[in-house]
Structures are given as structure tokens and as C-alpha cells.
C-alpha positions in Angstrom: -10.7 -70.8 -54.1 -13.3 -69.6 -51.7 -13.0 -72.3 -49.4 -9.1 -72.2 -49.5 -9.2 -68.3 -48.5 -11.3 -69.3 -45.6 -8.9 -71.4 -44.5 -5.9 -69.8 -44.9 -7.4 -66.4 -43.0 -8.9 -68.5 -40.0 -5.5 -70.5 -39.6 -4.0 -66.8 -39.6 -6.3 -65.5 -36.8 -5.7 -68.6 -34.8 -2.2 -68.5 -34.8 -2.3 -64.7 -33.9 -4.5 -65.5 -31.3 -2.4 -67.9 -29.7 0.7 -66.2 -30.0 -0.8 -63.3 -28.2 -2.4 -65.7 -25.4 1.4 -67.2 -25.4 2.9 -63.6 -24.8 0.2 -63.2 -22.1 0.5 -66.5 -20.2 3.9 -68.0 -20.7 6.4 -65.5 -21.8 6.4 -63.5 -18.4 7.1 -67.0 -16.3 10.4 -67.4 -18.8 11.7 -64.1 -17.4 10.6 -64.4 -13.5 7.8 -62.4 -13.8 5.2 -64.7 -13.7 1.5 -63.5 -13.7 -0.3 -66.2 -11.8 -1.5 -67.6 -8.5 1.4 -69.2 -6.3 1.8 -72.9 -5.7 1.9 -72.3 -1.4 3.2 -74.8 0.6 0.1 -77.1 1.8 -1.7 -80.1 -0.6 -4.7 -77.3 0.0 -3.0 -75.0 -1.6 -1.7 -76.6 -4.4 -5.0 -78.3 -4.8 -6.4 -74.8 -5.8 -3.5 -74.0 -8.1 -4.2 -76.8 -10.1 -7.9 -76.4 -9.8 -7.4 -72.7 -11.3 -5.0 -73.7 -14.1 -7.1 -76.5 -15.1 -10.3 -73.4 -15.4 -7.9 -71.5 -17.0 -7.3 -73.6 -20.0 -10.1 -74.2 -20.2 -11.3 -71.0 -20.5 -7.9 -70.7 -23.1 -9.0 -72.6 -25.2 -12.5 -71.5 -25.3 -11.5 -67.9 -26.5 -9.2 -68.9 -29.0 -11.7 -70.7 -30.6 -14.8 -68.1 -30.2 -12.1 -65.2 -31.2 -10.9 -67.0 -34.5 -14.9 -67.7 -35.4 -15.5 -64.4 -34.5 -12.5 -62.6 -36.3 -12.9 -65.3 -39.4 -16.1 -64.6 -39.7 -15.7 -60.4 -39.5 -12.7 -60.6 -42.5 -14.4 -63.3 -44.9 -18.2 -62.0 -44.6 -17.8 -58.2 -44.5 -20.1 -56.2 -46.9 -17.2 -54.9 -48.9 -16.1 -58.6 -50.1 -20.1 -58.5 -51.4 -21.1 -60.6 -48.9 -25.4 -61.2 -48.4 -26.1 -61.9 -44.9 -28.2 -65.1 -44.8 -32.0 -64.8 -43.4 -33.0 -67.5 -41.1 -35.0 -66.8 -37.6 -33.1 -69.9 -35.7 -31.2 -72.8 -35.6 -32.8 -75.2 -33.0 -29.7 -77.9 -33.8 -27.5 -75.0 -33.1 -29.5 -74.1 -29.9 -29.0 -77.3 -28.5 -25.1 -77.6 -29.7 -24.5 -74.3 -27.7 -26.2 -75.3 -24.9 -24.9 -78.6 -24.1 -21.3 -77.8 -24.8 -21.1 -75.6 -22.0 -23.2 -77.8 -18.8 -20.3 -80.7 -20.4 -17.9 -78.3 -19.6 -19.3 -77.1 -16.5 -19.9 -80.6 -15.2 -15.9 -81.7 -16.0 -14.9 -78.1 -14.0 -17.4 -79.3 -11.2 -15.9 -82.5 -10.5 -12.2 -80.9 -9.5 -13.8 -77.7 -7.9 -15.8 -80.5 -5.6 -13.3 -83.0 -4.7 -11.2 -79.8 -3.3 -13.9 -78.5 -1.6 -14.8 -81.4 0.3 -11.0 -81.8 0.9 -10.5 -78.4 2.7 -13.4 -79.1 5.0 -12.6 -82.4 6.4 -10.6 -81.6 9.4 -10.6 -85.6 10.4 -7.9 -87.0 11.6 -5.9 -83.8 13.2 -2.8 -84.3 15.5 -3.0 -81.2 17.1 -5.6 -78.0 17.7 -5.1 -74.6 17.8 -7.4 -71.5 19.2 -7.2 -68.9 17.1 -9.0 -65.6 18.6 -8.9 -62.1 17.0 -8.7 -58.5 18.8 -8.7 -55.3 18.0 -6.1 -55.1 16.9 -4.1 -58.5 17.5 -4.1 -62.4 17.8 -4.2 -64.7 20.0 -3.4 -67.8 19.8 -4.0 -71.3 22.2 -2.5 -74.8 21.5 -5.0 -76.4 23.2 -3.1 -79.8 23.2 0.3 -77.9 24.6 -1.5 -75.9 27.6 0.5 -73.1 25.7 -0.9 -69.8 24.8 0.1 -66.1 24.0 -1.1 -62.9 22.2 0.4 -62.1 18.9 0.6 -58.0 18.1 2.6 -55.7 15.5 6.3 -55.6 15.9 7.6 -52.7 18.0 9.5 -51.5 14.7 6.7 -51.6 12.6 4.8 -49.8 15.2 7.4 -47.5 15.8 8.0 -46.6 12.3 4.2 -46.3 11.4 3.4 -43.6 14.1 3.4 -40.0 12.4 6.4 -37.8 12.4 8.5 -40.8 13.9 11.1 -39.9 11.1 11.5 -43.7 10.2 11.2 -45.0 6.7 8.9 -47.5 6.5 11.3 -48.8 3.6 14.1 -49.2 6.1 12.2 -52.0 8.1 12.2 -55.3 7.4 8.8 -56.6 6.7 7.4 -53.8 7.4 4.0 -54.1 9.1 4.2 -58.2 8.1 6.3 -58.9 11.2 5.1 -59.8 14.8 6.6 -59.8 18.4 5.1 -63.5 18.7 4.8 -65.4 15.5 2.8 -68.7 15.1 4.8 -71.8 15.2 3.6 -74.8 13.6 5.4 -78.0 12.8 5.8 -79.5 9.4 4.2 -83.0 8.2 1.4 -82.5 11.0 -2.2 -82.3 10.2 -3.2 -79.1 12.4 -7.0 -78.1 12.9 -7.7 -74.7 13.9 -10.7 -73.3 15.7 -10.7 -69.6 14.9 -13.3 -66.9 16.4 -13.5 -63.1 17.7 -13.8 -61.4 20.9 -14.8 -58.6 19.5 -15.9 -57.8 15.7 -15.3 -59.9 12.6 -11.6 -60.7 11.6 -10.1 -63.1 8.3 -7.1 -64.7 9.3 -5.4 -65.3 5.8 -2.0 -66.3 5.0 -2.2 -67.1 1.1 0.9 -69.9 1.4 -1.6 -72.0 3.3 -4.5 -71.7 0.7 -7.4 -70.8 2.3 -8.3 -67.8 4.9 -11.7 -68.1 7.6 -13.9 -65.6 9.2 -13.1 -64.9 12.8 -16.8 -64.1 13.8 -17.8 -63.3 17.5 -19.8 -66.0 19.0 -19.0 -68.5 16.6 -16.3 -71.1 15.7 -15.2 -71.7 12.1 -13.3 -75.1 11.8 -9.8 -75.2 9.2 -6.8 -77.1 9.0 -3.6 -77.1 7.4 -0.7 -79.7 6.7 2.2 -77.7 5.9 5.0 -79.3 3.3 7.9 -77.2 3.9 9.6 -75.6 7.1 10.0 -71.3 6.2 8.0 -68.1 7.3 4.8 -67.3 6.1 2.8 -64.1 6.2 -0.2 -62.5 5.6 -3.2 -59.9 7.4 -6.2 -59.9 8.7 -8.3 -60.2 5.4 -11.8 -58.2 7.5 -11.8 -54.5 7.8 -11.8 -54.7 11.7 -11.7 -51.1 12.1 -8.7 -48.1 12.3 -6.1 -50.5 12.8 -7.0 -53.0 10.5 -3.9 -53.0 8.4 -1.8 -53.0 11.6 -2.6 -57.1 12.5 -0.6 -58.9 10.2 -0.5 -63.4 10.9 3.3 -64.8 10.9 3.5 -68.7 10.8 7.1 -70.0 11.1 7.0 -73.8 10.4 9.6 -76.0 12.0 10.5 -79.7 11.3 9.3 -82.2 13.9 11.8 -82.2 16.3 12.8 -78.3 16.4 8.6 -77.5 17.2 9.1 -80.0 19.9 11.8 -78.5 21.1 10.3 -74.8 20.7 7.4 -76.4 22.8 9.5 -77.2 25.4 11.2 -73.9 25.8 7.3 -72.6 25.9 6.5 -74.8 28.6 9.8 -74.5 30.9 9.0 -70.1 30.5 5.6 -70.7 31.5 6.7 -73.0 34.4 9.2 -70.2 35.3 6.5 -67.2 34.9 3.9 -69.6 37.3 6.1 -69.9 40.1 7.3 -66.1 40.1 3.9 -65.6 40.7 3.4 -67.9 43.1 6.5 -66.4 45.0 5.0 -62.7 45.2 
């Protein structure tokens, strides 16, 4: 009879237990309000996503079964049931149960968590490089294969509309202070390495679709890439406190399909062919 009690309460707790984790986890993604990371648009990045589910089942299925122990234990060995707390100092086959169990585990997360980090640092193979400098308080970028460069700021409505007393709602702008004047264009299908520094203090150029964010540190080059799996616009900001205007240098990447980048790239080049001999004229 014992025995069967102990059963019936731990299958109980555990199916509690998982109905709550259910409500917590699942039921939210049924109505479009999912609470979790979001898939992005690069192998990177969905790399990561499926490195942080496979932790989080993990880590799932851990606590459900150290919380139906735990509760089991609390409702079939209280004091009030007469229960005598055993007396024993240790358990040294327990010891070593409880501590091999989790390296095992840790050694099958580790394998994943490896193969994506060595992934996102092998820029090999790249079809195209791009500069990526931050300013106080802006971008700039240089695609160093193109001969094409330019400086990527706050839109002028954002900016407009920021500045006290302007008597603009920040709610009537459209992607409000997440919009530039000159957004990055990439192409899609193209492995792209970036070389991305500072001129003047530390920036983080981030846009959470790609997957990953760097440091843009003064005097020295940190190395990224990207291979982006869908044309769309993708934002984010500069991930450093920089200083006043930190949150006023937000990143915009448009990605194109193959043959509207090259196209874009040959609109660049024909404007900067244009601007050069203006200037050779005056």
C-alpha cells in the first residue's frame, strides 16, 4: 500500500510539473506570443537556436525530474505521516552517481556548443569584404571589393523627432530611432566577411537576425561573417555604451537577391563616377 501511494503521488507531481512547464514553454507559441529566441535569417543564427533549445530541454527535463524527487519526497516523508528521518553520514555510490551524471551531460552540451563555435569563426572561403568602422555617433562602412564606401547616421526623422520640444511623437515615426539615411546592403546566398573596428571608442555592431554581434575596438580588427538566407531588412544598435548618443546609432542591413545588389552596386559606382568628375570640374 505504501509503495502504491508513493507511486501514485510522484506520478501526480510529475504530471503537474509538466503541465506547468507546458503552460510555460508551449502554450504562449500556440497563441503568437511565443517566449523564446528567434530563428534569424543566417545558418549562424539558427545554429544558436537550435544550440539553445537543445540546453533548454535539457535543462527541462532535469527540473522535472529534481522537482517531482523533491516535491515526492516533501509529501510522502513529512513528520506528520510519522516519518523517521534515516541517519547515515554519506553515500559514496551516490556521490559518484551525482557527479558523473552531470560531466555526461555537460560533455553531450559541449559537443554542439563547439561545433557552432568553431563555425562562426571560420571566415574561409568569403566572396566579398566589408570595413565596418564605428563613430561617435555613426557607421561607416567600406566594401573593399566594390571601391564603394559611405557613412551611415540616424534618419533625419528620428533625429528630428528625438530633439526636445520638437513636438513630434516619437510614436508617429516609423522605426523610430532603428532607421538610417544609408542602410547596409548586402546580397543574399553570399558568404560576406566583415572587418569591423573604431576610430574612436569601443562600439558592438549587433543585429540579432544575423546571430552574432563584435566589438568595434580602436586599434584593432575583429574578423565576422555572415551568409544571409532571405532578402528583407534587418535592424539592430550599437550593443557598447559609446557615450551620450549611444542609443542614437542604430545598423540597418537590407539584403537583396543576387542580381538586384549587383545592380544597387552599379548605381553606387556610376554616383561615385558622377561625384569624382564634379570635382574634377571645379
Amino acid at each position: 500500500m505504501k509503495k502504491e501511494n508513493t507511486i501514485i503521488v510522484a506520478l501526480a507531481v510529475l504530471a503537474a510539473i509538466i503541465a506547468a512547464t507546458w503552460l510555460i514553454l508551449v502554450a504562449p507559441s500556440l497563441t503568437g506570443n511565443e517566449v523564446n529566441m528567434t530563428r534569424g535569417v543566417t545558418q549562424q543564427s539558427a545554429d544558436h537556436f537550435d544550440l539553445h533549445m537543445i540546453v533548454l530541454w535539457i535543462c527541462v527535463v532535469i527540473g522535472i525530474a529534481v522537482f517531482t524527487l523533491m516535491f515526492t519526497s516533501i509529501v510522502l516523508h513529512r513528520k506528520s505521516r510519522g516519518h523517521k528521518a534515516a541517519k547515515f553520514s554519506h553515500s559514496t555510490k551516490a556521490e559518484i552517481i551525482w557527479t558523473i551524471i552531470p560531466v555526461l551531460i555537460l560533455v553531450v552540451m559541449a559537443v554542439p556548443a563547439t561545433t557552432a563555435l568553431v563555425r562562426m569563426e571560420d571566415s574561409s572561403g568569403a566572396e566579398m569584404t566589408i570595413k565596418i568602422t564605428g563613430f561617435q555617433w555613426r557607421w561607416k562602412y567600406e566594401y573593399l571589393d566594390q571601391d564603394i564606401s559611405f557613412i551611415s547616421s540616424l534618419a533625419m526623422s528620428s533625429n528630428t523627432a528625438r530633439q526636445l520640444d520638437s513636438g513630434i511623437s516619437p510614436e508617429s515615426v516609423e522605426n523610430y530611432l532603428l532607421d538610417v539615411d544609408h542602410p547596409l546592403v548586402l546580397p543574399v546566398g553570399r558568404k560576406i566577411k566583415f572587418l569591423i573596428t573604431a576610430d574612436d571608442v569601443i562600439h558592438s555592431w549587433w543585429v540579432p537576425a544575423l546571430g552574432w554581434k563584435r566589438d568595434a575596438i580602436p586599434g584593432f580588427i575583429n574578423e565576422a561573417w555572415t551568409n544571409i538566407d532571405k532578402p528583407g531588412t534587418y535592424r539592430g544598435p550599437c550593443a557598447e555604451l559609446c557615450g551620450k548618443d549611444h542609443g542614437f546609432m542604430p545598423i540597418v542591413v537590407i539584403a537583396l537577391p543576387e542580381d538586384e545588389f549587383e545592380s544597387w552596386v552599379s548605381e553606387q559606382l556610376a554616383e561615385k563616377s558622377q561625384n569624382d568628375q564634379q570635382v574634377t570640374v571645379r
